[in-house]
FIVEXBA-693247 format. One record per residue (C-alpha): residue number from 1; z, x negated, y negated. Coordinates in steps of 0.05 Angstrom, whole numbers, plus 5000, padded with zeros to 4 digits. Each point is the difference from the previous one (the first is absolute). Layout:
BEGIN
NUM	Z	X	Y
...
//
This chain:
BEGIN
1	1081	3430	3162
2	5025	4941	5031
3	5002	4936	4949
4	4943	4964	5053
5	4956	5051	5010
6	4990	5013	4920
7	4957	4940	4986
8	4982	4969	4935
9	4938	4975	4974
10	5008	4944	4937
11	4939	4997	4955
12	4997	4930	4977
13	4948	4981	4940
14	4981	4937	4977
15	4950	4957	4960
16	4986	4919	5000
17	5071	5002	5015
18	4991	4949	5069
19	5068	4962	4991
20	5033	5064	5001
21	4974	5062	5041
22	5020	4971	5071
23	5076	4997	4977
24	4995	5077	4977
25	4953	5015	5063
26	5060	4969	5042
27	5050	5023	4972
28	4970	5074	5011
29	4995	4984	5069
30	5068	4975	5003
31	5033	5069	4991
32	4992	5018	5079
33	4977	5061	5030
34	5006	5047	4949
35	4931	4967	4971
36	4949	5025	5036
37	4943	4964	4965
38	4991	4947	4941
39	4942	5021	4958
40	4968	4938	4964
41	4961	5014	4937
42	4957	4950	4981
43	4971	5019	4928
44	4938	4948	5007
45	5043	4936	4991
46	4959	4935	4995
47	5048	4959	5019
48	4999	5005	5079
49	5058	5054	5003
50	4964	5047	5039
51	4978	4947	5052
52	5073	4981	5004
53	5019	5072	5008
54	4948	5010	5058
55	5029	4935	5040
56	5070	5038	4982
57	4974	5055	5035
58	4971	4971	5062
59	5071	4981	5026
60	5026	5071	4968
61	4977	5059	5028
62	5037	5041	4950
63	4972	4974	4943
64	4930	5028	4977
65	4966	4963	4952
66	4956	5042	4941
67	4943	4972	4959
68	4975	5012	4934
69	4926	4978	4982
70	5016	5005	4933
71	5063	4987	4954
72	5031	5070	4971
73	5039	4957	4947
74	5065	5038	5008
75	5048	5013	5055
76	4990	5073	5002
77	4931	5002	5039
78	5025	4953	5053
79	5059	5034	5011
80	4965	5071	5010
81	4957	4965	5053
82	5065	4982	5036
83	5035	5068	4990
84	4925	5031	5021
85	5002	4960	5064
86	5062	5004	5016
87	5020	5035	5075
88	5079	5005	4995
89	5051	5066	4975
90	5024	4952	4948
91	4966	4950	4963
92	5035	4940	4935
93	4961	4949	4966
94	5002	4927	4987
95	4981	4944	4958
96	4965	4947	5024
97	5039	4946	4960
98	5071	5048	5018
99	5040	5005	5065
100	5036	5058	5039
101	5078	4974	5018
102	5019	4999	5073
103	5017	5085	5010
104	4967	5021	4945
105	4955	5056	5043
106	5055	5016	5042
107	5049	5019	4931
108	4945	5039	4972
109	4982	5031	5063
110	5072	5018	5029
111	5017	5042	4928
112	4926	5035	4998
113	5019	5021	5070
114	5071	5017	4990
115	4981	5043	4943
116	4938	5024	5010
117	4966	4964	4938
118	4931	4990	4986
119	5020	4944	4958
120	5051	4950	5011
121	5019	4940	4952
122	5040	4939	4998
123	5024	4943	4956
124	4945	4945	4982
125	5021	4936	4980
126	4970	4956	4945
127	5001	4928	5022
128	4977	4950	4952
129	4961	4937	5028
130	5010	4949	5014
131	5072	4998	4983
132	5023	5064	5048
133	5035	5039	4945
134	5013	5071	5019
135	5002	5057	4955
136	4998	5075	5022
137	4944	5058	4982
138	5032	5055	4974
139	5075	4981	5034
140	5015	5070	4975
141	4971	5046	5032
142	5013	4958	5069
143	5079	4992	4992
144	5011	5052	5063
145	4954	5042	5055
146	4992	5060	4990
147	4948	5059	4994
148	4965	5033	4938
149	4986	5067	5008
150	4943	4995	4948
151	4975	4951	4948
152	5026	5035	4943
153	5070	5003	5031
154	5002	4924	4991
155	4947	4982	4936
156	5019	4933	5006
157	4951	4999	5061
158	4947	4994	4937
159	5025	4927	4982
160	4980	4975	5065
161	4931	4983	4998
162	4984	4970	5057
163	4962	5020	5058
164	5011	4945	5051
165	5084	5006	5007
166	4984	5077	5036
167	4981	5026	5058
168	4956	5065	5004
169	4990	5056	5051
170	4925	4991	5006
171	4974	5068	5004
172	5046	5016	4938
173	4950	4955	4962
174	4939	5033	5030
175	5025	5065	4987
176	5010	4993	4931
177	4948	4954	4993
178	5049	4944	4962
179	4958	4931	4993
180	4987	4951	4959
181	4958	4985	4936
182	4932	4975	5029
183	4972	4926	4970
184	5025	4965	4942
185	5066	5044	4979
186	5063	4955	4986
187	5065	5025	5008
188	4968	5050	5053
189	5081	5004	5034
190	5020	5043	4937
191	4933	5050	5027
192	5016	5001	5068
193	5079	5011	5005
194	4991	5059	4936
195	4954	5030	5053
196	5048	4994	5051
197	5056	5035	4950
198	4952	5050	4983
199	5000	5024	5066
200	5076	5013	5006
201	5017	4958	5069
202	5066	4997	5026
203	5016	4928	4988
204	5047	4955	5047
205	5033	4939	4961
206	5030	4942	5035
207	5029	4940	4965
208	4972	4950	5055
209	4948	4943	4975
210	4932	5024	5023
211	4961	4960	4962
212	5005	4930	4961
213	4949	4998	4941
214	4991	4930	4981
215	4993	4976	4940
216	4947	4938	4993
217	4997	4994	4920
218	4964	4932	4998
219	4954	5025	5051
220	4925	4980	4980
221	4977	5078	4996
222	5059	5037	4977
223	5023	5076	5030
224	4978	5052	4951
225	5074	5013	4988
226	5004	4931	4979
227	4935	4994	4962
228	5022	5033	4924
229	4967	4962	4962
230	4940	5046	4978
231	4995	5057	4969
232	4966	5029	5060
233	5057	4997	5040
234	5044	5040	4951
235	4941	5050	5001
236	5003	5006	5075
237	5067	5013	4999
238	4997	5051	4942
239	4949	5029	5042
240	5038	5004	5066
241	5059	5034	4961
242	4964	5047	4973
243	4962	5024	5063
244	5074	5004	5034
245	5026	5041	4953
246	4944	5043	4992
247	5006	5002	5084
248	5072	5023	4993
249	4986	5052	4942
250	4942	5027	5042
251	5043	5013	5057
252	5053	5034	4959
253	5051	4951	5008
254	5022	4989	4926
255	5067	4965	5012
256	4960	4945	5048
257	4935	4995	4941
258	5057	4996	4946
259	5024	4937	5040
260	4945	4967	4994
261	5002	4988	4930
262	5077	4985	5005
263	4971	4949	5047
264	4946	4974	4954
265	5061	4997	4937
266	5044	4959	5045
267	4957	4963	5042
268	4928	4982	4979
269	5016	5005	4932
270	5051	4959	4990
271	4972	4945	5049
272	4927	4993	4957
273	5049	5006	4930
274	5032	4933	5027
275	4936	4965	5008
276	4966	5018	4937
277	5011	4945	4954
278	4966	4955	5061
279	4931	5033	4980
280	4949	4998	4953
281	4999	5039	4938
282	4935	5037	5036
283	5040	5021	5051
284	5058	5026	4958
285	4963	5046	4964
286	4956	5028	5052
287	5074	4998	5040
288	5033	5044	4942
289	4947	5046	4986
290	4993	5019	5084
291	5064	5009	5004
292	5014	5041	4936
293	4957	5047	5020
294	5024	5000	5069
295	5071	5017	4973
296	4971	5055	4953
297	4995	5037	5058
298	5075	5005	5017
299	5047	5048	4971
300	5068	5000	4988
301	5027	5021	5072
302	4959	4936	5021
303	5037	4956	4963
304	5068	5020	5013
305	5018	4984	5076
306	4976	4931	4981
307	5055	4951	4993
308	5002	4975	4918
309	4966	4935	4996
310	4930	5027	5019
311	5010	5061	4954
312	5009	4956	4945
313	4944	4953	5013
314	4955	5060	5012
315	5024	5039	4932
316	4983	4933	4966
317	4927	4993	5023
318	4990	5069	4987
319	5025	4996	4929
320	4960	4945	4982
321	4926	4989	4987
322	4989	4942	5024
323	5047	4941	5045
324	5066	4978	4962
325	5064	4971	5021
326	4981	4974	5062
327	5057	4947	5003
328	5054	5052	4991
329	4961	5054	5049
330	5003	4952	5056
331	5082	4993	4982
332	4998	5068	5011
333	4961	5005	5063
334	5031	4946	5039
335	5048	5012	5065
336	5064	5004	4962
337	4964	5028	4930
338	5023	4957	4941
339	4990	5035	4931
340	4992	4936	4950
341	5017	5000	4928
342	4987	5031	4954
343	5034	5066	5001
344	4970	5047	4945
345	5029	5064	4990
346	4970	5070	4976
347	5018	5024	4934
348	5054	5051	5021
349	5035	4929	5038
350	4964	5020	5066
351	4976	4939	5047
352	4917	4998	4999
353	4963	4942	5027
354	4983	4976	4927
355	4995	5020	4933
356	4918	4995	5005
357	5004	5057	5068
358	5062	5037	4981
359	4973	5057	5047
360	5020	4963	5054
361	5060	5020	5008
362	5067	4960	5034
363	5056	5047	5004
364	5012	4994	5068
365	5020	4935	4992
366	5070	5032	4966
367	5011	5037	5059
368	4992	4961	5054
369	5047	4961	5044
370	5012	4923	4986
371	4979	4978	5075
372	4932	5028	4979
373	4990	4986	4933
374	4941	4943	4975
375	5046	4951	4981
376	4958	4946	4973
377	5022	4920	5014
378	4969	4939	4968
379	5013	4941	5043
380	4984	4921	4967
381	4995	4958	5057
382	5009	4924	4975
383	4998	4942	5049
384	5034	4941	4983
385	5019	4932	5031
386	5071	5010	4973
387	5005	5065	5030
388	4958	5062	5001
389	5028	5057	4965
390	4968	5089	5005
391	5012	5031	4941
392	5000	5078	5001
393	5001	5055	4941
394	5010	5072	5016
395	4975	5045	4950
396	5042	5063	4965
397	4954	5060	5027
398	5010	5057	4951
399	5081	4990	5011
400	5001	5009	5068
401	5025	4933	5015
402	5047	4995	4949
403	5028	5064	5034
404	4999	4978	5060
405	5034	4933	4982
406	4963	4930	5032
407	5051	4957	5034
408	4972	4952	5056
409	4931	4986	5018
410	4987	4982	5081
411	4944	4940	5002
412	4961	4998	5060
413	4931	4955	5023
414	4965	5030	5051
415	4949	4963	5040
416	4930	5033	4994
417	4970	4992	5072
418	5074	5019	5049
419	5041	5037	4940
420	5057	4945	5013
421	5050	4993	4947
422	5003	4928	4984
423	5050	5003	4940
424	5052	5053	4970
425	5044	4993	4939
426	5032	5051	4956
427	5010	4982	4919
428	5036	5047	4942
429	4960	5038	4960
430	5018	4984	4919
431	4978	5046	4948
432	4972	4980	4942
433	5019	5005	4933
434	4934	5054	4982
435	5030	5039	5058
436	4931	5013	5024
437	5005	4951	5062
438	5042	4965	5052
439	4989	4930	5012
440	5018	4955	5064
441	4988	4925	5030
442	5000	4976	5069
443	4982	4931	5028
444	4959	4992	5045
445	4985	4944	5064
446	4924	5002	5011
447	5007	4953	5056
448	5046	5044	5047
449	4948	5053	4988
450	4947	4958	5035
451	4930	5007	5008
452	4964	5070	4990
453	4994	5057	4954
454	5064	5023	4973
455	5008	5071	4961
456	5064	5019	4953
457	5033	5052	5024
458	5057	5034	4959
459	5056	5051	4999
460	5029	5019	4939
461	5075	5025	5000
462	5030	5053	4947
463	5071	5013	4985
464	4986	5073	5024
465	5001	4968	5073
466	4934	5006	5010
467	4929	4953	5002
468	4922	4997	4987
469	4966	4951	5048
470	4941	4974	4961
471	4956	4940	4992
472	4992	4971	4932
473	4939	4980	4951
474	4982	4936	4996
475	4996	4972	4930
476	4938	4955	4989
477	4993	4961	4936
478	5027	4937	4989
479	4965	4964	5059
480	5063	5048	5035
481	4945	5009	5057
482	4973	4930	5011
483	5003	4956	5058
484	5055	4944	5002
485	5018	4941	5043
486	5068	4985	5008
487	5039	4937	5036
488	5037	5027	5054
489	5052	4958	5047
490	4994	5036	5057
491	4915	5004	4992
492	4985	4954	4947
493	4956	5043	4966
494	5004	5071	4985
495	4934	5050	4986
496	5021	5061	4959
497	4952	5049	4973
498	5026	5063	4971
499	4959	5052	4996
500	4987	5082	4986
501	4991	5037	5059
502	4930	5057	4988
503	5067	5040	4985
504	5023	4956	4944
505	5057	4979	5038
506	5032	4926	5001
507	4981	4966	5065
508	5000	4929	5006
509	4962	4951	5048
510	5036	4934	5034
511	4968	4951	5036
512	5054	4947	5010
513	4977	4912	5021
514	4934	4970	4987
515	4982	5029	5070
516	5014	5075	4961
517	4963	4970	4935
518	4939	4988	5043
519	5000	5068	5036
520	5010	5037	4934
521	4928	4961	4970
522	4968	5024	5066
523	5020	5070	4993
524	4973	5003	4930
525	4932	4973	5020
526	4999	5052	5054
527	5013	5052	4959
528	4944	4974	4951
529	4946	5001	5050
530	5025	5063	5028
//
């Protein structure tokens, strides 16, 4: 089948999202000829997005405009209706506050062709807004094209949830009857695409863009992937992993259910493990108790494809009663893990997490290589007018470093919003006299870093020849973390507030002139309101 003759029809949803849904209709339209028709879903909005879809389509004959009397409260209904209307062999979805890049359709719909796939996927980019940063879903899986014979030939399929960065052979979904959670059902991707695996598809990867998911987090009405902050959304997406795996298991594809729950250990657990000391104590125990019993359902085969950190902090909610720790669990569940102090050890010398849950157990930590080990970093960040100076501590780690031998440690700030290194600097690592840590000092110029976010970066080097890139605690106490002022020549004053990232990590704010002073004041109230 020639690449114009197999048309294409996009299902686009969308809700009160009128600043928005033209771009994504447009950009649907964009693709060419291989989109045969733009279906608009209109899930009741109120605030004229379905008028502004119907003038859309009165200068657009391919676009078809759909709707709803009522509001489903999800985006599974709406996107049924579209996949239910839809007239084309192959049919991808879209969010109304997303865009497809220019020859996205034609990528997806050149390898379903070539290999005839019912499903074809490609790369989707995260770009946060409004600053334009880039980051890639799941670069992994995308690094080459290629086709996979079946799911469980690739399980790594699993950790992409998303629906809207594919392309599906329509009839494939009627046949097997794959759609989506109907109403109110968050996280109804993880549903959908364990249907889709279920049903053993040939699966085409490319590692073009086809789709740019942007990322509006001070957006009035956040995305439900945004939107943690109550317990129902940690219910919901128990819920949705539950049903996939259950899916998976039902279809007799063990090795794809068992991913799942690697996916929940690595993923979704460590991300709401980060965030918990942000909540209320309410939440925390309703938080620990779900998910204790949601891990009591796992056995031991579950547990070990998942990389360490999310072992650990799932062995330590299941060993205790009620929430503990939190400040060293999210250590151990950021992106690098840090395992802070202290370091208890069984009675038979054995690493455990503490002496009060010596059943969770740290052995592996002997074992494994340096590069990946939890090496835990304070960092004191202390601005000065005489000079600002970072003061880092690397902790022993069961001997491992003292093994390993710390040399040099590689300082980096990295600007939040474009990743752009704004300042480097190496320093020797001293130990102390204890021999339980290394100690270094590097000054610092705030003012060549400039205005923005800034994140330390580091890379620690061994006499072994090789290196842990980590990031490093931020020590609070002390007024450590509090906002200071400083005269600057080249500004002539200087805003600098350090801070703890939700991973713990030291981050620090600059805002540099009066002009900088004032913006910083109106961020704040922003945020406030917001």
């Amino acid at each position: 089948m020639a690449l114009q003759q197999a048309h294409v029809s996009v299902v686009v949803i969308g809700y009160d999202d009128a600043a928005q849904v033209a771009d994504a209709v447009r950009s649907a339209l964009a693709q060419g000829p291989a989109v045969r028709e733009v279906l608009a879903v209109d899930d009741c909005s109120t605030d004229g997005s379905g008028e502004l879809l119907e003038r859309l389509a009165e200068d657009e004959p391919r676009l078809r405009v759909i709707r709803r009397g009522t509001n489903s409260g999800g985006c599974g209904t709406p996107r049924n209706i579209g996949l239910d209307a839809a007239a084309s062999p192959y049919v991808m979805f879209l969010d109304s506050d997303d865009v497809l890049p220019p020859g996205a359709v034609d990528a997806l719909l050149g390898a379903a062709l070539e290999h005839d796939a019912p499903v074809a996927s490609g790369l989707c980019v995260r770009k946060e807004l409004p600053s334009g940063r880039e980051t890639p879903w799941q670069p992994e899986l995308y690094a080459q094209r290629t086709l996979v014979a079946h799911p469980s030939l690739r399980v790594r399929l699993v950790h992409d949830t998303l629906c809207v960065n594919k392309l599906y052979r329509t009839a494939f979904l009627r046949e097997h009857a794959i759609r989506f959670p109907e109403g109110r059902f968050p996280y109804e991707d993880f549903v959908f695409v364990a249907r889709v695996l279920a049903a053993g598809p040939r699966v085409a990867l490319v590692p073009d863009p086809v789709y740019v998911w942007h990322v509006r987090r001070s957006a009035p009405r956040l995305s439900i992937s945004l939107d943690r902050s109550g317990i129902a959304n940690w219910r919901a997406r128990l819920d949705a992993d539950r049903l996939s795996y259950d899916i998976l298991l039902g279809a007799g594809e063990k090795q794809l259910a068992r991913a799942t729950r690697t996916r929940f250990l690595d993923h979704s657990l460590r991300m709401y493990a980060r965030e918990l000391d942000l909540r209320g104590t309410g939440y925390r125990r309703e938080w620990w108790a779900l998910t204790r019993a949601y891990l009591a359902a796992f056995d031991e085969g579950d547990f070990t494809p998942a990389p360490a950190p999310g072992r650990v902090v799932a062995r330590v909610i299941l060993a205790a009663e009620e929430p503990r720790d939190l400040a060293r669990l999210k250590e151990m569940a950021a992106r690098p893990a840090r395992l802070a102090p202290p370091y208890a050890r069984a009675a038979d010398g054995s690493p455990v997490w503490s002496a009060d849950l010596p059943q969770v157990e740290l052995d592996h930590l002997l074992v494994r290589p340096v590069h990946l080990l939890p090496a835990a970093v304070d960092a004191e960040l202390r601005p000065r007018a005489r000079g600002t100076v970072l003061r880092l501590r690397l902790h022993e780690l069961y001997g491992r470093m003292a093994d390993a031998g710390p040399e040099t440690v590689e300082v980096e700030f990295a600007e939040r919003e474009t990743g752009r290194v704004g300042f480097t600097g190496t320093a020797a690592l001293t130990v102390q006299p204890d021999f339980d840590s290394w100690t270094a000092e590097v000054p610092l110029d705030l003012a060549a870093l400039g205005s923005g976010t800034w994140d330390l970066r580091l890379r620690l080097r061994f006499q072994e020849g090789t290196h842990r890139e980590t990031t490093a605690h931020a020590v609070a106490g002390a007024g450590l973390l509090r906002r200071s002022a400083l005269p600057s020549t080249r500004h002539g004053v200087l805003l600098v507030q350090p801070y703890a990232t939700h991973a713990g990590a030291l981050a620090v704010r600059i805002a540099p002139g009066w002009r900088g002073l004032t913006e910083v004041v109106r961020r704040r109230l922003k945020r406030l309101l917001h």
